[in-house]
C-alpha positions as CSV (number, residue, x, y, z in Angstrom):
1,X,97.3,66.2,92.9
2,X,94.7,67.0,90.7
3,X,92.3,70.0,91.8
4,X,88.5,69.3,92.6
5,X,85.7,70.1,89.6
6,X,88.0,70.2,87.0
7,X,89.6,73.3,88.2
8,X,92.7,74.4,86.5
9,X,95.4,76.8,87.9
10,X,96.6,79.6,86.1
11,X,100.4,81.3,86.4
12,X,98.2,84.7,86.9
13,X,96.7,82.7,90.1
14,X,92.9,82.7,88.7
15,X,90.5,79.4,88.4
16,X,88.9,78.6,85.5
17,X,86.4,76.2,85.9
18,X,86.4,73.5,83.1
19,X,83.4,71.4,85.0
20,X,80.1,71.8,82.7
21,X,77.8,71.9,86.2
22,X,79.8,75.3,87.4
23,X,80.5,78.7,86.5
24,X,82.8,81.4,88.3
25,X,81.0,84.8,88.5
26,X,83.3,87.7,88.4
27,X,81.2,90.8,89.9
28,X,82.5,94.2,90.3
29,X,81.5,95.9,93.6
30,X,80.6,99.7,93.9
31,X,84.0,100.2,95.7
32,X,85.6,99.1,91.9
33,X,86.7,95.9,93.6
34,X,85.8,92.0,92.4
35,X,85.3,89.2,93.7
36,X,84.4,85.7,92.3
37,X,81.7,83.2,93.1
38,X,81.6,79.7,92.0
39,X,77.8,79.1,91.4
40,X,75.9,76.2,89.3
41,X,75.3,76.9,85.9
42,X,71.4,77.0,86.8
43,X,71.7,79.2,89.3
44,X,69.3,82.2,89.4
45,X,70.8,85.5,89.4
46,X,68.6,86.0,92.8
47,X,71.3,83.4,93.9
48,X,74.2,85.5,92.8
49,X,72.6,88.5,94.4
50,X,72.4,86.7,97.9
51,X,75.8,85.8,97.5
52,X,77.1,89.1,97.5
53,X,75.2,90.4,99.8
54,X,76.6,87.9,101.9
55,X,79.9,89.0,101.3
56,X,79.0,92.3,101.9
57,X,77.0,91.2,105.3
58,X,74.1,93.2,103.8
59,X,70.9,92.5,105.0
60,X,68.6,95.2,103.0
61,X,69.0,93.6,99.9
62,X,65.9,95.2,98.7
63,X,67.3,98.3,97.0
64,X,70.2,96.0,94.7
65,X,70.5,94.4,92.0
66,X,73.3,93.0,89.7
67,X,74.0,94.6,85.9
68,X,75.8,93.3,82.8
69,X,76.3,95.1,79.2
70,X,74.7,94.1,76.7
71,X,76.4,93.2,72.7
72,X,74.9,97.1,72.2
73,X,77.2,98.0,75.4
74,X,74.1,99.5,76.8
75,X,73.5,98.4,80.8
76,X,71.0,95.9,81.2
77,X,69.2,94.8,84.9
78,X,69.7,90.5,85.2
79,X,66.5,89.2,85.4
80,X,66.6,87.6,89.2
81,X,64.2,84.7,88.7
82,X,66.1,83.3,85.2
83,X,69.1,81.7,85.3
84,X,72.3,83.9,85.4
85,X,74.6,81.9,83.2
86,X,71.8,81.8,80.3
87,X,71.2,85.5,80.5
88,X,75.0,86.3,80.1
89,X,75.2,84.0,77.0
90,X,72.9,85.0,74.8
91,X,72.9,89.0,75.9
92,X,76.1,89.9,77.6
93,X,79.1,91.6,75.7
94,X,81.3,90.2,78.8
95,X,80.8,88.1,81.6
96,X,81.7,90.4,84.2
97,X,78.6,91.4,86.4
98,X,78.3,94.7,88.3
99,X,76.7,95.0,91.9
100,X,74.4,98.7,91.9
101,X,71.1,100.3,93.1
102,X,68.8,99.1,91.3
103,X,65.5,101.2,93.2
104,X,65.8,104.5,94.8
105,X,64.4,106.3,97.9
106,X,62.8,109.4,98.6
107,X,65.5,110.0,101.6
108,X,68.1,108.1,102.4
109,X,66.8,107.8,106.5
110,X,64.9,105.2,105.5
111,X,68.2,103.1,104.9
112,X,68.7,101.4,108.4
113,X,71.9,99.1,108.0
114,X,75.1,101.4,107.7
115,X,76.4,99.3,105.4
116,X,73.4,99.8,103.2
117,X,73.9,103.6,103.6
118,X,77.4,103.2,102.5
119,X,76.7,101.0,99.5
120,X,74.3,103.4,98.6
121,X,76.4,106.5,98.9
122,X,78.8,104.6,96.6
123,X,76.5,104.4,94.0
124,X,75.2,107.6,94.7
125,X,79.2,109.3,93.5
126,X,79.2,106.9,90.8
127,X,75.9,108.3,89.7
128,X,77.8,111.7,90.0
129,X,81.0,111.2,88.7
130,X,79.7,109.6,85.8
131,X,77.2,112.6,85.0
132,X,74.6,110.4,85.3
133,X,73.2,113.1,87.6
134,X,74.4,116.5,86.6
135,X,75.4,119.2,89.1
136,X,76.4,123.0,89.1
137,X,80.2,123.4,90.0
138,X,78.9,125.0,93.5
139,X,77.1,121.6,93.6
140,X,80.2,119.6,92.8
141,X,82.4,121.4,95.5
142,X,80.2,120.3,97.7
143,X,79.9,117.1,97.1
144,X,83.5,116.9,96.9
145,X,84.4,118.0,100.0
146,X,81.9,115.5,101.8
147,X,83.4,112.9,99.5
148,X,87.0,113.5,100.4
149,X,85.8,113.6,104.3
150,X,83.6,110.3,103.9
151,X,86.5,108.6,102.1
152,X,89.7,109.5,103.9
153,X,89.5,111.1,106.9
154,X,90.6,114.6,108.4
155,X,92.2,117.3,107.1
156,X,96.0,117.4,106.9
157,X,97.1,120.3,106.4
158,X,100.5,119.5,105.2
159,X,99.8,117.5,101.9
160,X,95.9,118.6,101.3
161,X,96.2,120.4,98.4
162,X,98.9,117.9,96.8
163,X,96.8,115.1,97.5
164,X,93.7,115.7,96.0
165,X,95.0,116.6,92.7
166,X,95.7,112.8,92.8
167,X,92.0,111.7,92.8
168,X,88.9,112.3,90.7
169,X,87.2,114.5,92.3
170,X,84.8,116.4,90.0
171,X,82.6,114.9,87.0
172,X,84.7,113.0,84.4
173,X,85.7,115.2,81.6
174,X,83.4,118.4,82.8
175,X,86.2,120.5,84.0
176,X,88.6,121.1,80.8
177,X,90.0,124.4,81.8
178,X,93.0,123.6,84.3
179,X,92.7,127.3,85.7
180,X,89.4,126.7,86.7
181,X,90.3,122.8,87.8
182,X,92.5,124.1,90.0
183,X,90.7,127.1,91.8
184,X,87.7,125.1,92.5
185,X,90.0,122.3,94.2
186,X,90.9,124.6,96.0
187,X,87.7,125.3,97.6
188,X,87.3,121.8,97.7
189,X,91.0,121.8,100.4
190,X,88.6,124.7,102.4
191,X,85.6,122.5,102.6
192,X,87.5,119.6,103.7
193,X,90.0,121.3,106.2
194,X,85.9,122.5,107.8
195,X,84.8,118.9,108.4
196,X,87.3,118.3,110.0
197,X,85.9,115.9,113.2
198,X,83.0,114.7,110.9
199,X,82.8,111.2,110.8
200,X,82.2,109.3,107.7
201,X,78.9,107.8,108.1
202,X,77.4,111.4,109.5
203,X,79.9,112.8,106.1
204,X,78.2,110.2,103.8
205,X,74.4,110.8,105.1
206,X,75.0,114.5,104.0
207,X,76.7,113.8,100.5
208,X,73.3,111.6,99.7
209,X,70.7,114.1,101.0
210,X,72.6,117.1,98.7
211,X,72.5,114.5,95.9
212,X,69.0,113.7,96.2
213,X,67.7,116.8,95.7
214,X,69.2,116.9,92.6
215,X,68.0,116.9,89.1
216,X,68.5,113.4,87.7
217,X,68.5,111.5,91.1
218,X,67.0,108.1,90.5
219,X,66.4,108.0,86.9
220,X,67.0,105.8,84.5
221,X,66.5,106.2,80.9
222,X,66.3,105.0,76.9
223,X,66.1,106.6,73.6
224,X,62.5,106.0,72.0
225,X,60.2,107.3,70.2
226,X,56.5,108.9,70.7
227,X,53.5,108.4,69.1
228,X,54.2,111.6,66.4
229,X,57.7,109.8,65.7
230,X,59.4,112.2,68.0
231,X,62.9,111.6,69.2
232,X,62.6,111.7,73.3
233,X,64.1,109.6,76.4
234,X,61.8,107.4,78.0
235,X,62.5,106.6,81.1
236,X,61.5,105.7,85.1
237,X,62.1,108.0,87.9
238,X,60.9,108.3,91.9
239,X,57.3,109.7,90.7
240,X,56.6,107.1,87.6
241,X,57.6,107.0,83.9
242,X,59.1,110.5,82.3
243,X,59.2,111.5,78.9
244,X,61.9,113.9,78.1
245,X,62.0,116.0,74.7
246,X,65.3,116.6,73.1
247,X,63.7,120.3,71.6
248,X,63.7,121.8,75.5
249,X,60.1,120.9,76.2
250,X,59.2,120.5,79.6
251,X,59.5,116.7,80.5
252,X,56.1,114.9,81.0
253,X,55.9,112.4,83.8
254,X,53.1,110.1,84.0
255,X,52.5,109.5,88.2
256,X,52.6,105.6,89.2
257,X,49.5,105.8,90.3
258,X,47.7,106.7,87.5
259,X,49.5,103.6,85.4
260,X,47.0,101.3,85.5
261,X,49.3,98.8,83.4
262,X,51.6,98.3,81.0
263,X,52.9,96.4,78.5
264,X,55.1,95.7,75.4
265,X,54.2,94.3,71.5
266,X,57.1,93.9,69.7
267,X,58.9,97.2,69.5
268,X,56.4,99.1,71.1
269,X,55.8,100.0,74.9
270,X,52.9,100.9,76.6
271,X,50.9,103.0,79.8
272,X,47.5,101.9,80.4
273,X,46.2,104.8,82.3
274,X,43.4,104.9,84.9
275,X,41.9,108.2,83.2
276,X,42.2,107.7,80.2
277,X,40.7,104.8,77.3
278,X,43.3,104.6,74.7
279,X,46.9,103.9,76.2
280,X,50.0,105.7,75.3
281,X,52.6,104.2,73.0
282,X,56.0,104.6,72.4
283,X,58.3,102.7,70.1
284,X,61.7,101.8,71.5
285,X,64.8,100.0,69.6
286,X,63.7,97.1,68.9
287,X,61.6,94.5,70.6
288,X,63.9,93.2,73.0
289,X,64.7,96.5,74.1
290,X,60.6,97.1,74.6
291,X,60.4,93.8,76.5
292,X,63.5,95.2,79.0
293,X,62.0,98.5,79.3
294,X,58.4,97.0,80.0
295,X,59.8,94.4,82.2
296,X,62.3,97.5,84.6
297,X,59.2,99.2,84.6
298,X,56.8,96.9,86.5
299,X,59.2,96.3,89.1
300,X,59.5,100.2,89.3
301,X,55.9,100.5,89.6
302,X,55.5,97.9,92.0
303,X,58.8,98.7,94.1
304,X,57.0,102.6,94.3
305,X,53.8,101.7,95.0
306,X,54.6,99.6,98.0
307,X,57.2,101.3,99.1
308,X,55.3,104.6,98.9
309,X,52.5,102.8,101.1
310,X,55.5,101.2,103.8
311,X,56.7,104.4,104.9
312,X,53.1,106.1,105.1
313,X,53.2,102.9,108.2
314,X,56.1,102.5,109.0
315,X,57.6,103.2,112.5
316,X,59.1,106.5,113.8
317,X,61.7,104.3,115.7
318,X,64.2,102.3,113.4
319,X,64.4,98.4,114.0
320,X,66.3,96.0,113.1
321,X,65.6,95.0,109.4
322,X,65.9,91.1,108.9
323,X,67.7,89.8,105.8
324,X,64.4,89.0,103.3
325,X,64.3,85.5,101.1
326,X,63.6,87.3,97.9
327,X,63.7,91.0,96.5
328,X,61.5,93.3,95.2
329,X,62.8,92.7,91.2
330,X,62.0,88.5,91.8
331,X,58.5,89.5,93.2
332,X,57.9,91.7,90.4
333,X,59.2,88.9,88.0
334,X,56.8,86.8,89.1
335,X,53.9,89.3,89.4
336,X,55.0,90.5,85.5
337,X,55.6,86.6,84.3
338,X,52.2,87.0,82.8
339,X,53.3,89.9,80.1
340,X,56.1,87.8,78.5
């Protein structure tokens, strides 16, 4: 009997879709796993994002977004409002999509759902992990331990030490020196024998407020250039857009609120700001990279802004938050439409 849509199955158990009018999505959560959704070829990437939020039964879809890498293998945001399939096509190195944070908070108690709380701790190791936000190895013990307690349970004290030597525990590649390895899993066994009775979600709460005090937390960032020719990375953070000098200059960080605009011209990128005439430039890769960097950075600023003015009246008591139709990176979408 022949399969609906055109759908072919393999020996390895997986559907290919051969129908022009669909497409199966393969998306990698934060927990490494994937799943597949059968979509239309015009649906929007907002559409995809629901979908897995769905599957997640998360309602705070506000903070996520879905990734891909681009032919440069660099990570790239989807565009919510454009079609996914298009976007994957003409930009994507694979088809695989990737489920992340795609805007920060200040502290993590103004996540309500628990499921959004774990999702976000996820992302939160992966950030570490990764070295996307460094830490001290007193830092990294730390957050081990809470790991370990978040993600398995209580001590044992018969096959501790034996079994975290089976998982990656510390940043990839940091610690080369096995002595050292060693010893500090070790204190990691002492940490996790002492949280003993902690249970994960209280475990995973304290793994995100150590990690968002930490250098790096939130930021995302992009090789450029300034005005003088400079080397630097350019890049968004919690507070607005940061300029970091490869020569050990302090960074500069110009404050959301004093971004008036900004905008992109072919390779270049630029801050209108409210106290000054002439805007500051920067020149990124090329001008699709400009266009991307103008385009994160709007929804940035307008995901900040509002956010900033939400919890200045919001609630001490925490209600229920209903699921929204749309996200903050489609609003923004819209709102930047204008400056494409």
């Amino acid at each position: 009997m022949p399969l609906p849509f055109g759908l072919k199955l393999k020996r390895t158990r997986r559907y290919t879709v051969s129908s022009k009018s669909c497409l199966v999505t393969r998306i990698q959560l934060l927990n490494s796993e994937f799943v597949e959704f059968t979509l239309s070829v015009e649906s929007s990437g907002q559409e995809c994002l629901e979908a897995v939020a769905q599957r997640l039964e998360l309602r705070e879809i506000t903070y996520f977004s879905l990734w891909y890498f681009n032919k440069q293998n660099q990570q790239r945001w989807i565009d919510l409002e454009k079609p996914l399939k298009k976007q994957l096509d003409k930009y994507g190195l694979l088809p695989t999509v990737y489920f992340g944070v795609v805007f920060y908070v200040p502290t993590v108690g103004q996540l309500q759902q628990e499921i959004t709380r774990y999702q976000y701790y996820l992302q939160l190791k992966k950030d570490v992990l990764e070295g996307r936000i460094p830490c001290s190895i007193e830092q990294a013990i730390r957050l081990a331990g809470l790991a370990v307690q978040a993600d398995f349970g209580d001590f044992n004290r018969y096959d501790s030490q034996e079994f975290l030597q089976k998982f990656v525990l510390f940043p990839i590649g940091w610690i080369q020196d096995e002595r050292v390895l060693e010893e500090a899993t070790q204190k990691v066994a002492l940490l996790y024998q002492n949280y003993r009775g902690l249970p994960a979600p209280e475990a995973e709460v304290l793994y995100m407020q150590e990690v968002e005090k930490m250098e790096g937390y939130g930021q995302e960032s992009t090789p450029a250039k300034d005005s003088q020719g400079t080397d630097i990375l350019l890049g968004a953070c919690l507070d607005g857009i940061f300029v970091k000098h490869k020569n050990g200059r302090p960074p500069l960080v110009f404050k959301w609120n004093e971004i008036n605009n900004m905008t992109h011209n072919k390779s270049f990128f630029a801050l209108e700001l409210a106290n000054k005439e002439e805007s500051v430039q920067f020149q990124t890769e090329d001008m699709e990279t400009s266009k991307y960097v103008c385009r994160m950075c709007l929804a940035r600023h307008t995901f900040y802004k509002i956010n900033k003015s939400s919890l200045q009246t919001q609630p001490t008591a925490v209600k229920p938050v209903q699921r929204r139709s749309s996200t903050w990176m489609s609003l923004v979408s819209r709102h930047a439409s204008a400056h494409y």
